[in-house]
mmCIF file as gemmi writes it, N, C-alpha and C atoms, coordinates in Angstrom:
data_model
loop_
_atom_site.group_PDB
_atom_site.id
_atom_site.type_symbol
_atom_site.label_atom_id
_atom_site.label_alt_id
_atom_site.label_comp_id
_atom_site.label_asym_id
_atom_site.label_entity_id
_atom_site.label_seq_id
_atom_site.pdbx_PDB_ins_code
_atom_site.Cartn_x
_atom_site.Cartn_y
_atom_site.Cartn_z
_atom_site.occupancy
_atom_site.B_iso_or_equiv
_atom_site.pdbx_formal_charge
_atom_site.auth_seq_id
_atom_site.auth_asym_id
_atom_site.pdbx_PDB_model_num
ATOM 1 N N . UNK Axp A 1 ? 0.636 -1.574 -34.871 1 0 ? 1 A 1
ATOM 2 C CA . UNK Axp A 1 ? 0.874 -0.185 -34.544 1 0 ? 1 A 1
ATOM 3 C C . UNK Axp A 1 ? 1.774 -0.131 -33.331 1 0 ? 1 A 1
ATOM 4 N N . UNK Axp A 2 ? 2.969 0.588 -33.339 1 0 ? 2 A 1
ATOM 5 C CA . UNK Axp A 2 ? 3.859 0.716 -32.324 1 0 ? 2 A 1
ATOM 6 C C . UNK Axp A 2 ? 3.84 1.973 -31.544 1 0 ? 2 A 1
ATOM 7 N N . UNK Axp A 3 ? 3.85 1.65 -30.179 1 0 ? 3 A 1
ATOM 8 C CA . UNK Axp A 3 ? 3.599 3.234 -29.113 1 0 ? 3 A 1
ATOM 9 C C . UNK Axp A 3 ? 5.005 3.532 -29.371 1 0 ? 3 A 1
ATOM 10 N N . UNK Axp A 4 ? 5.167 4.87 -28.29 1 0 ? 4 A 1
ATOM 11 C CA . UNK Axp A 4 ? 6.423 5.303 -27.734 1 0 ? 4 A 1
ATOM 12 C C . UNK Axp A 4 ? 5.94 5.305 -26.374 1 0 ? 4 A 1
ATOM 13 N N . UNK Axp A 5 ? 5.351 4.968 -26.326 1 0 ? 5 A 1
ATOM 14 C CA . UNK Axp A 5 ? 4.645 5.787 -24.587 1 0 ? 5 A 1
ATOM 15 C C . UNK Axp A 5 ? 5.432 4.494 -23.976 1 0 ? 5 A 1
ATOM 16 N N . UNK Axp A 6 ? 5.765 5.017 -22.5 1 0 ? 6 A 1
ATOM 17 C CA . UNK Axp A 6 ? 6.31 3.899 -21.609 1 0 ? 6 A 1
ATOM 18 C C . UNK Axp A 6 ? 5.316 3.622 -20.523 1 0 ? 6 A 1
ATOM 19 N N . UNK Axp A 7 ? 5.083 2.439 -20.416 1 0 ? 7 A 1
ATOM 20 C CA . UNK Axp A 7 ? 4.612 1.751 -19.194 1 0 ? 7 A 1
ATOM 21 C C . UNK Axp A 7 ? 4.893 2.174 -17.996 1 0 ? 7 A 1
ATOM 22 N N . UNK Axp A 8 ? 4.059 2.853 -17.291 1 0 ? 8 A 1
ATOM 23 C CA . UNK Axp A 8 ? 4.071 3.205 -15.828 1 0 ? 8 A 1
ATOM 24 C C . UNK Axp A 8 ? 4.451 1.915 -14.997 1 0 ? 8 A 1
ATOM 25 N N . UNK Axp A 9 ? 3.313 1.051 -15.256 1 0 ? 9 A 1
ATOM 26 C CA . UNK Axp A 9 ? 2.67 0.271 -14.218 1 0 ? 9 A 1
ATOM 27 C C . UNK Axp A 9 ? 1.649 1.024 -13.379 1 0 ? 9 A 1
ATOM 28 N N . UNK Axp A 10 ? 1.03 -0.346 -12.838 1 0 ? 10 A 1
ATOM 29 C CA . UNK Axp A 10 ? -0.023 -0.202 -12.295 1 0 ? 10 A 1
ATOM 30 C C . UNK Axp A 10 ? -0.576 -0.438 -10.824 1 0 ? 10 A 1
ATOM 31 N N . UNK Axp A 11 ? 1.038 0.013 -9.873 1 0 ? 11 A 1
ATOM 32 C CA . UNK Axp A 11 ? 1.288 0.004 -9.065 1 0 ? 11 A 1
ATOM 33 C C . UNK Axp A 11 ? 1.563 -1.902 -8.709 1 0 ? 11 A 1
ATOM 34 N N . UNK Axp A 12 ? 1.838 -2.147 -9.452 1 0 ? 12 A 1
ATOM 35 C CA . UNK Axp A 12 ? 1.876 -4.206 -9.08 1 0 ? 12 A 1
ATOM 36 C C . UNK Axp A 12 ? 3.398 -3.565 -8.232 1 0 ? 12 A 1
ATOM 37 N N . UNK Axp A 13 ? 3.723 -3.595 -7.14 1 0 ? 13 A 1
ATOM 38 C CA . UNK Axp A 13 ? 4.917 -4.095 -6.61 1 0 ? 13 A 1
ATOM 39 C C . UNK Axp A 13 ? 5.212 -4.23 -5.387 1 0 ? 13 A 1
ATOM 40 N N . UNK Axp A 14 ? 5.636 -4.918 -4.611 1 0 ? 14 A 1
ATOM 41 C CA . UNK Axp A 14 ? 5.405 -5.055 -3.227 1 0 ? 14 A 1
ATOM 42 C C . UNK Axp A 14 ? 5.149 -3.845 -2.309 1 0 ? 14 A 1
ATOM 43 N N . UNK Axp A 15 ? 5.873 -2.481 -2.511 1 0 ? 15 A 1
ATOM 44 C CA . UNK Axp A 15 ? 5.723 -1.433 -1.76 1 0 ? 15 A 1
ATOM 45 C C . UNK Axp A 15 ? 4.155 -1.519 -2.411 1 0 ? 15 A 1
ATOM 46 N N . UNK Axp A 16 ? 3.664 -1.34 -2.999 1 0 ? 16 A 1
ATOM 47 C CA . UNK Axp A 16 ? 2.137 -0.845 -3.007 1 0 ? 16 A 1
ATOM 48 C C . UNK Axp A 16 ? 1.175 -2.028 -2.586 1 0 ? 16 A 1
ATOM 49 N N . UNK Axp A 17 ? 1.819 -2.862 -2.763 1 0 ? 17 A 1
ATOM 50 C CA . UNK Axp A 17 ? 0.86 -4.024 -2.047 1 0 ? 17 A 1
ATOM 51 C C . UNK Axp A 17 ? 0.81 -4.257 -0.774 1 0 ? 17 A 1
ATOM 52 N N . UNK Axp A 18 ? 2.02 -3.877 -0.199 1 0 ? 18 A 1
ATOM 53 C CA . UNK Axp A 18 ? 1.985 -3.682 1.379 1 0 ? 18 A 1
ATOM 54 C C . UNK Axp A 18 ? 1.631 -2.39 1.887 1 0 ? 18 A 1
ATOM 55 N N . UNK Axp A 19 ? 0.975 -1.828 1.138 1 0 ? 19 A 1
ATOM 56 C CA . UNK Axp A 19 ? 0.615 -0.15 1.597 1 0 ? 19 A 1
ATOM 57 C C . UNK Axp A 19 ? -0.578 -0.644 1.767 1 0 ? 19 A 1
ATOM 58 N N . UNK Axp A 20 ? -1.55 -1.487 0.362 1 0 ? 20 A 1
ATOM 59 C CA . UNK Axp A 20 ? -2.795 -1.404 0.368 1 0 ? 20 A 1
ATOM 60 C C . UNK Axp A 20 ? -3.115 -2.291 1.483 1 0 ? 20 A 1
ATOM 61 N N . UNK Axp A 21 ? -2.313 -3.256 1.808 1 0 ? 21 A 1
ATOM 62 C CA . UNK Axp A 21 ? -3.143 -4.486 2.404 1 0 ? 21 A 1
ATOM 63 C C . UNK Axp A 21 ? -3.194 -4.186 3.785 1 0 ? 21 A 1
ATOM 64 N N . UNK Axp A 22 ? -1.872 -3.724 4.33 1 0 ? 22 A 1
ATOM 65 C CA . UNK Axp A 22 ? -1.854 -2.77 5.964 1 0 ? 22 A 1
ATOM 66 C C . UNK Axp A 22 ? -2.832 -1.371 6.112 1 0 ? 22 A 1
ATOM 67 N N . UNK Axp A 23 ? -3.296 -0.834 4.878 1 0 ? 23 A 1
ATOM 68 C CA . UNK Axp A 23 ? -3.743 0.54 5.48 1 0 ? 23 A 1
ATOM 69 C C . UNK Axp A 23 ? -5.525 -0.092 5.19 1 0 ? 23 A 1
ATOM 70 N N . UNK Axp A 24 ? -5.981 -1.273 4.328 1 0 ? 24 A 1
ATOM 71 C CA . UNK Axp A 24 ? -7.181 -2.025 4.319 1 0 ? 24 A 1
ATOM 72 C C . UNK Axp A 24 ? -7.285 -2.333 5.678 1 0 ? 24 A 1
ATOM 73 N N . UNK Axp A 25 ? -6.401 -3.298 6.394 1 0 ? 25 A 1
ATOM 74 C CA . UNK Axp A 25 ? -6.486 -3.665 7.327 1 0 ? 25 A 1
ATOM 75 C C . UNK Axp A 25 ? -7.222 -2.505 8.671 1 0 ? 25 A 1
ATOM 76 N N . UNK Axp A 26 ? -6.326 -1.879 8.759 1 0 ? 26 A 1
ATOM 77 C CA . UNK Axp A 26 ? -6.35 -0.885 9.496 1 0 ? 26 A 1
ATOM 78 C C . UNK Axp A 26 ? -7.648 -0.013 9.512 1 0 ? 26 A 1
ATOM 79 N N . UNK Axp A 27 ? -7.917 -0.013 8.649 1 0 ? 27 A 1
ATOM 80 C CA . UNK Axp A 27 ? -9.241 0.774 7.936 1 0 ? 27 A 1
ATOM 81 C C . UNK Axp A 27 ? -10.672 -0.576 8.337 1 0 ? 27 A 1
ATOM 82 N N . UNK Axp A 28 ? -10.276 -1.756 8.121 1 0 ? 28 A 1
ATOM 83 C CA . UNK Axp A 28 ? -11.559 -2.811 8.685 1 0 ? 28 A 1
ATOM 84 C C . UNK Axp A 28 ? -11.734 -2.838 10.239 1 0 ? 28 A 1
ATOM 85 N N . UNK Axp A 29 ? -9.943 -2.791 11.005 1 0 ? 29 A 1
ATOM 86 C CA . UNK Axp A 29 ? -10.452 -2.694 12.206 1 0 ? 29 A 1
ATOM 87 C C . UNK Axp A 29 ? -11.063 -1.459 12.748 1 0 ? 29 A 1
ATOM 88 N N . UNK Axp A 30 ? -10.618 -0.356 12.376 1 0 ? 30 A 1
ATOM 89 C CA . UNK Axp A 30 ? -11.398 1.013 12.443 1 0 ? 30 A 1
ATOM 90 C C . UNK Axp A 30 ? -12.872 0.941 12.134 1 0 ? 30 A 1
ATOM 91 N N . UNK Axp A 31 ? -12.974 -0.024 11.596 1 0 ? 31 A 1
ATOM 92 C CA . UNK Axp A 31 ? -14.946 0.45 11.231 1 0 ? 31 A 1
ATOM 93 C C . UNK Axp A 31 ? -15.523 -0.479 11.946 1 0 ? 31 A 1
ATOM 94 N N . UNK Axp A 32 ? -14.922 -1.918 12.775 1 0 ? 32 A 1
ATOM 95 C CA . UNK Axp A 32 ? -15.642 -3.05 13.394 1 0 ? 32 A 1
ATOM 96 C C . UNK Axp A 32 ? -15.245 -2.24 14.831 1 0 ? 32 A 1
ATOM 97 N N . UNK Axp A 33 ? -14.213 -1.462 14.606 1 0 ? 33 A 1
ATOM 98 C CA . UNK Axp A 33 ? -14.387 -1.081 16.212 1 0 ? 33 A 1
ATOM 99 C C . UNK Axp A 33 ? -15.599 -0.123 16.782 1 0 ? 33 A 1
ATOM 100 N N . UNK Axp A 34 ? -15.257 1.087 15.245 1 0 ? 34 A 1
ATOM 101 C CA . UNK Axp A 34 ? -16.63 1.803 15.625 1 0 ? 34 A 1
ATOM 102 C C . UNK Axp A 34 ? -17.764 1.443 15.605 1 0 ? 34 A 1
ATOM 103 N N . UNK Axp A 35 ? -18.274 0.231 15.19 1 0 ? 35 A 1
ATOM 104 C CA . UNK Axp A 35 ? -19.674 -0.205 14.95 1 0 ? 35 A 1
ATOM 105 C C . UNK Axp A 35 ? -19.962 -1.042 16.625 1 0 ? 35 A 1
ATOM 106 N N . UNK Axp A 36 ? -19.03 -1.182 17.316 1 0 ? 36 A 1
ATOM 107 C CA . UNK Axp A 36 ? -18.729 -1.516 18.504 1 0 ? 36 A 1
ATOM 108 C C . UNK Axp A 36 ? -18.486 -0.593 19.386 1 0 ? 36 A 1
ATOM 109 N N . UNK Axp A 37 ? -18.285 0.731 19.149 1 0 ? 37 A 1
ATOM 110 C CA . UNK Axp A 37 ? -18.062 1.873 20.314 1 0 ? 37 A 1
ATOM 111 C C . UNK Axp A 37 ? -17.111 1.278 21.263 1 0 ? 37 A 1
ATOM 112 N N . UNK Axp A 38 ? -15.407 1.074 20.463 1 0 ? 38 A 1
ATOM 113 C CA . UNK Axp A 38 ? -14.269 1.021 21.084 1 0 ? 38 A 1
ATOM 114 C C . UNK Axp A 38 ? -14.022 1.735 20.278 1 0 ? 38 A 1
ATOM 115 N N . UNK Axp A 39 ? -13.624 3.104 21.105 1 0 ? 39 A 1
ATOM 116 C CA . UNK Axp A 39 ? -12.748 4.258 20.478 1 0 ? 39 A 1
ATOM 117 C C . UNK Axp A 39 ? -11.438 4.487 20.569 1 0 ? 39 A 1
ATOM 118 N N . UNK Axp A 40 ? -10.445 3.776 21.23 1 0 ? 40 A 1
ATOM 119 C CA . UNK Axp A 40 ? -9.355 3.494 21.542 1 0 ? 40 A 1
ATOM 120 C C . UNK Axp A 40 ? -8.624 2.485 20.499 1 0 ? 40 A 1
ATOM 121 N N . UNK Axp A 41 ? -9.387 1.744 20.023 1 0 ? 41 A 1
ATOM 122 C CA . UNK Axp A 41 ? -9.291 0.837 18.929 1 0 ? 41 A 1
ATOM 123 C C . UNK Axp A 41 ? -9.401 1.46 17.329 1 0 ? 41 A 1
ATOM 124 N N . UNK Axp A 42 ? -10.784 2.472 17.54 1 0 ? 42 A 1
ATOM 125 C CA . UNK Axp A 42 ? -10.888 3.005 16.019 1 0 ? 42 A 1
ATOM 126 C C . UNK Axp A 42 ? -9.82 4.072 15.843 1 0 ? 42 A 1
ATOM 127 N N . UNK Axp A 43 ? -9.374 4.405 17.051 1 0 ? 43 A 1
ATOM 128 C CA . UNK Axp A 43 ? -7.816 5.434 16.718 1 0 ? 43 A 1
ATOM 129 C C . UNK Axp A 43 ? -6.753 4.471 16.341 1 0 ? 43 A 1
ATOM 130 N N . UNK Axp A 44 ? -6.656 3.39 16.652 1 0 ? 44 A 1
ATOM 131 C CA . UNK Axp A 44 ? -5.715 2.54 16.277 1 0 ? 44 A 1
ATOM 132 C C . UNK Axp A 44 ? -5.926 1.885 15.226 1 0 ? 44 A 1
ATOM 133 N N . UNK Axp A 45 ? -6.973 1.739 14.87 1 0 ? 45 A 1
ATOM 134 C CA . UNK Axp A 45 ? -7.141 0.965 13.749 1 0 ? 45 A 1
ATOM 135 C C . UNK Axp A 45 ? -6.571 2.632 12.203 1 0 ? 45 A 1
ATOM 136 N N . UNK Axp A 46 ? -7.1 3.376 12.568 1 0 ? 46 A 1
ATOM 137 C CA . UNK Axp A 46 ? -6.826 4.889 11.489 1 0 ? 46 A 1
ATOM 138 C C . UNK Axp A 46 ? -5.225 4.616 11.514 1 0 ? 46 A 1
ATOM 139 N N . UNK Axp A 47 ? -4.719 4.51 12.918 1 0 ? 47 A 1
ATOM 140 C CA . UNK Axp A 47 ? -3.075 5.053 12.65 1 0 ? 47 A 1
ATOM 141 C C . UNK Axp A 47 ? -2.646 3.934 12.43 1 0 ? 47 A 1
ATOM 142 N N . UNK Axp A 48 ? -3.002 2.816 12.151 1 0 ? 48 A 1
ATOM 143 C CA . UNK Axp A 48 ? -2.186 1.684 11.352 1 0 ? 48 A 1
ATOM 144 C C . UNK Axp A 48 ? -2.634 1.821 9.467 1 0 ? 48 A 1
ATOM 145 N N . UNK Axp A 49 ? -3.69 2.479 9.436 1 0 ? 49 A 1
ATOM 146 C CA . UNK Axp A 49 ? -4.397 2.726 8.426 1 0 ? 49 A 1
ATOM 147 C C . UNK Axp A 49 ? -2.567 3.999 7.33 1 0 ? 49 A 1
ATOM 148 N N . UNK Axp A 50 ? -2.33 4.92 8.586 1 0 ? 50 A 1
ATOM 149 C CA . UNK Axp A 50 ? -1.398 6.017 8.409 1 0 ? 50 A 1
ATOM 150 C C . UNK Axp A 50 ? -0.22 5.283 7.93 1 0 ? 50 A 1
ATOM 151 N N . UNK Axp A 51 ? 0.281 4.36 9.188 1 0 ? 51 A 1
ATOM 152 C CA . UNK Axp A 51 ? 1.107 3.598 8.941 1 0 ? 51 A 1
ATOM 153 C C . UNK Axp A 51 ? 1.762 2.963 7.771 1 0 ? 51 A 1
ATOM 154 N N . UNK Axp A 52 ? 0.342 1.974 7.012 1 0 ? 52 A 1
ATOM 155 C CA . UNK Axp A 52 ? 0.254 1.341 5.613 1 0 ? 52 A 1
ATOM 156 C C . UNK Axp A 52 ? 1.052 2.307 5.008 1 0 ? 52 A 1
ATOM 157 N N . UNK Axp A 53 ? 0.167 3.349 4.284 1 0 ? 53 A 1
ATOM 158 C CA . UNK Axp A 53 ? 0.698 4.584 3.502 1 0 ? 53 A 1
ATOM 159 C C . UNK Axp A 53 ? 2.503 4.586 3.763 1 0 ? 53 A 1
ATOM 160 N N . UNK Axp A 54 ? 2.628 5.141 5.191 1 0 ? 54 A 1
ATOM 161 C CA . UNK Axp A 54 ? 4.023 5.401 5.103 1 0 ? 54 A 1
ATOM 162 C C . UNK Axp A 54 ? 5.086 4.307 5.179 1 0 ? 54 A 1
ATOM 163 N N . UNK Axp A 55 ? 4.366 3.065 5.284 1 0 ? 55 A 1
ATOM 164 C CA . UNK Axp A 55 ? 5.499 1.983 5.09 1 0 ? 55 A 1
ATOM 165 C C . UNK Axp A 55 ? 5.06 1.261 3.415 1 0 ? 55 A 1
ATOM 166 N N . UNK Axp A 56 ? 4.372 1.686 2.786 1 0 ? 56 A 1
ATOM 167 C CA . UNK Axp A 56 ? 4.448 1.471 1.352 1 0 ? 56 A 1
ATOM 168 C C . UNK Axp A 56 ? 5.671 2.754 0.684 1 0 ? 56 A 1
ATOM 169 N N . UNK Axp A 57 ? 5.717 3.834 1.107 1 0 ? 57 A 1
ATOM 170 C CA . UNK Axp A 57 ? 6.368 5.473 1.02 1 0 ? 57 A 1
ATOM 171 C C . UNK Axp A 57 ? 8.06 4.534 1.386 1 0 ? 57 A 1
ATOM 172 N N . UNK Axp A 58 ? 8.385 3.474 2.142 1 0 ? 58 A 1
ATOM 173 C CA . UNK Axp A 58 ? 9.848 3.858 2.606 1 0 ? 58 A 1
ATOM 174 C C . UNK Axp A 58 ? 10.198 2.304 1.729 1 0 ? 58 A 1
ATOM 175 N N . UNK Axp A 59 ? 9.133 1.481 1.805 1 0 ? 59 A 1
ATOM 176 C CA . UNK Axp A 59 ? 9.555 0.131 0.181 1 0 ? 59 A 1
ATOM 177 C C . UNK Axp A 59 ? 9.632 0.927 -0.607 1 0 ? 59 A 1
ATOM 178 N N . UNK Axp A 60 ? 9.43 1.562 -1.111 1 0 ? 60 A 1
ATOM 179 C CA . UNK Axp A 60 ? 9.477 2.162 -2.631 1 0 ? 60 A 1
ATOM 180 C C . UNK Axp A 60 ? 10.317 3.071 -2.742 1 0 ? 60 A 1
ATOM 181 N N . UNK Axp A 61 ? 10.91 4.135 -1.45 1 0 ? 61 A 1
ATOM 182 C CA . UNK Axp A 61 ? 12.077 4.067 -1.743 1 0 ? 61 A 1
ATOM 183 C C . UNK Axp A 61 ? 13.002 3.408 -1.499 1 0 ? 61 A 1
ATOM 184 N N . UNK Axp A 62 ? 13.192 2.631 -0.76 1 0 ? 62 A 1
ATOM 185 C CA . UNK Axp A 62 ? 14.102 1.019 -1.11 1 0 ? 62 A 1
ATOM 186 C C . UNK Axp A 62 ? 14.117 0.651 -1.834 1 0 ? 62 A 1
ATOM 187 N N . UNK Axp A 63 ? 13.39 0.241 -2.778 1 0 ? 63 A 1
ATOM 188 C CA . UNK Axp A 63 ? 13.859 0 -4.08 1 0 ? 63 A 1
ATOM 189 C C . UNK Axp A 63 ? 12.653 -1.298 -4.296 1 0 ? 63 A 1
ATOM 190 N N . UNK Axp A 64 ? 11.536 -1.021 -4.012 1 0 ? 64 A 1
ATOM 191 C CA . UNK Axp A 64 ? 10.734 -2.443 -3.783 1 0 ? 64 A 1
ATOM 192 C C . UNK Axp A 64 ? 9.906 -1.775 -4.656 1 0 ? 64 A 1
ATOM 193 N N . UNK Axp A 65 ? 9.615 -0.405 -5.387 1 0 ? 65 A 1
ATOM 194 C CA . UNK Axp A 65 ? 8.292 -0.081 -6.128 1 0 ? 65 A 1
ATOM 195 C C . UNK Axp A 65 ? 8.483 -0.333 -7.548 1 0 ? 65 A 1
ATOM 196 N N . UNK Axp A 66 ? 7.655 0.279 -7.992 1 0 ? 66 A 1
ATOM 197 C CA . UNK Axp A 66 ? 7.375 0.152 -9.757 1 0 ? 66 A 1
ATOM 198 C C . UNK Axp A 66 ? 8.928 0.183 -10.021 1 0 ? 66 A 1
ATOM 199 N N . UNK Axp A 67 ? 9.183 -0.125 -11.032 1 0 ? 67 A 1
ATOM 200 C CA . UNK Axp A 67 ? 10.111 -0.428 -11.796 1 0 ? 67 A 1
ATOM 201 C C . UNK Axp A 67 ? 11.725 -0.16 -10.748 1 0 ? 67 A 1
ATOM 202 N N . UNK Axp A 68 ? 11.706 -0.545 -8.942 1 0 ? 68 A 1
ATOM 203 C CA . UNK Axp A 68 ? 12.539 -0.331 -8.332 1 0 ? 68 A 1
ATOM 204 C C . UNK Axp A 68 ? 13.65 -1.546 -8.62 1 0 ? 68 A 1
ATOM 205 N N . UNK Axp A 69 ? 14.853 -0.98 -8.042 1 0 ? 69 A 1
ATOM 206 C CA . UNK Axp A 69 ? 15.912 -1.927 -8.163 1 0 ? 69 A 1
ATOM 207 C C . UNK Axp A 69 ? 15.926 -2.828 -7.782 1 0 ? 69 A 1
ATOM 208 N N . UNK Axp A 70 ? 14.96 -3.333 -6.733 1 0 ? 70 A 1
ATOM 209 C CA . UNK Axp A 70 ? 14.756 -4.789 -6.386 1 0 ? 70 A 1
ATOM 210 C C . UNK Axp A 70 ? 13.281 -5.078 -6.481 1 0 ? 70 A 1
ATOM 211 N N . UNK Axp A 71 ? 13.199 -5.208 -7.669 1 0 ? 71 A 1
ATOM 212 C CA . UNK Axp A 71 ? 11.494 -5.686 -8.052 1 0 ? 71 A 1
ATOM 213 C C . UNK Axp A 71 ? 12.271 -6.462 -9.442 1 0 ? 71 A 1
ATOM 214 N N . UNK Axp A 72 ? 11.626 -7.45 -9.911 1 0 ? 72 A 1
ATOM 215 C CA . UNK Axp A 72 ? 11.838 -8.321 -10.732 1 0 ? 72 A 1
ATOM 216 C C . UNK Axp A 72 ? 10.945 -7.585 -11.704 1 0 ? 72 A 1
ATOM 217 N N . UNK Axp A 73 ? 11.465 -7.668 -13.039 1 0 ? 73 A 1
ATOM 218 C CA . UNK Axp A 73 ? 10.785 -6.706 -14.063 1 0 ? 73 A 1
ATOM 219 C C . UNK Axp A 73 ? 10.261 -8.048 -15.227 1 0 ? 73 A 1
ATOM 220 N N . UNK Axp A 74 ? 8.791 -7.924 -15.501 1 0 ? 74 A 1
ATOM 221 C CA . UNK Axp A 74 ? 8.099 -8.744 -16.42 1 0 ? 74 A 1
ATOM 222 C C . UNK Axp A 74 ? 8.202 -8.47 -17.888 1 0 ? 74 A 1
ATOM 223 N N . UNK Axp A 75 ? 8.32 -8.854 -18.247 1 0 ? 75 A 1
ATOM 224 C CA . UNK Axp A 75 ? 7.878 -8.811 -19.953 1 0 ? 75 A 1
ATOM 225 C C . UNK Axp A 75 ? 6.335 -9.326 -19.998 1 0 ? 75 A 1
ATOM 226 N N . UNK Axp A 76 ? 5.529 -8.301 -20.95 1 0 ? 76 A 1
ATOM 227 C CA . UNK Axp A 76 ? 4.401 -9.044 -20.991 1 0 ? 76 A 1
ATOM 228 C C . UNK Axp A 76 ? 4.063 -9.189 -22.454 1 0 ? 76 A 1
């Protein structure tokens, strides 16, 4: 049986992988800080959390996201 539907993806591409893994990050030091009552830290840990997001937002328009001009495209 043959689709027509086209393949999104499933976000596999470096802009989203560097969104998730910087704004994770950011988000672990935010919760070891607060479980520690450094609040200077859990603000920093959120705005690197912000960060992720908007430096996954400027790969992808560079050309690093789903099906971008510099992402190597799979056959599966």
């Amino acid at each position: 049986m043959s689709s027509d539907v086209e393949e999104l993806g499933e976000g596999h591409s470096p802009a989203a992988w560097t969104a998730v893994i910087v704004s994770l990050l950011g988000i672990a030091i935010g919760t070891v800080a607060f479980v520690l009552d450094i609040q200077w830290l859990v603000w920093g840990g959120a705005g690197l959390a912000v960060v992720g997001f908007i430096l996954g937002w400027v790969l992808a328009r560079a050309g690093f996201g789903v099906n971008g001009s510099r992402t190597q495209h799979k056959e599966h």
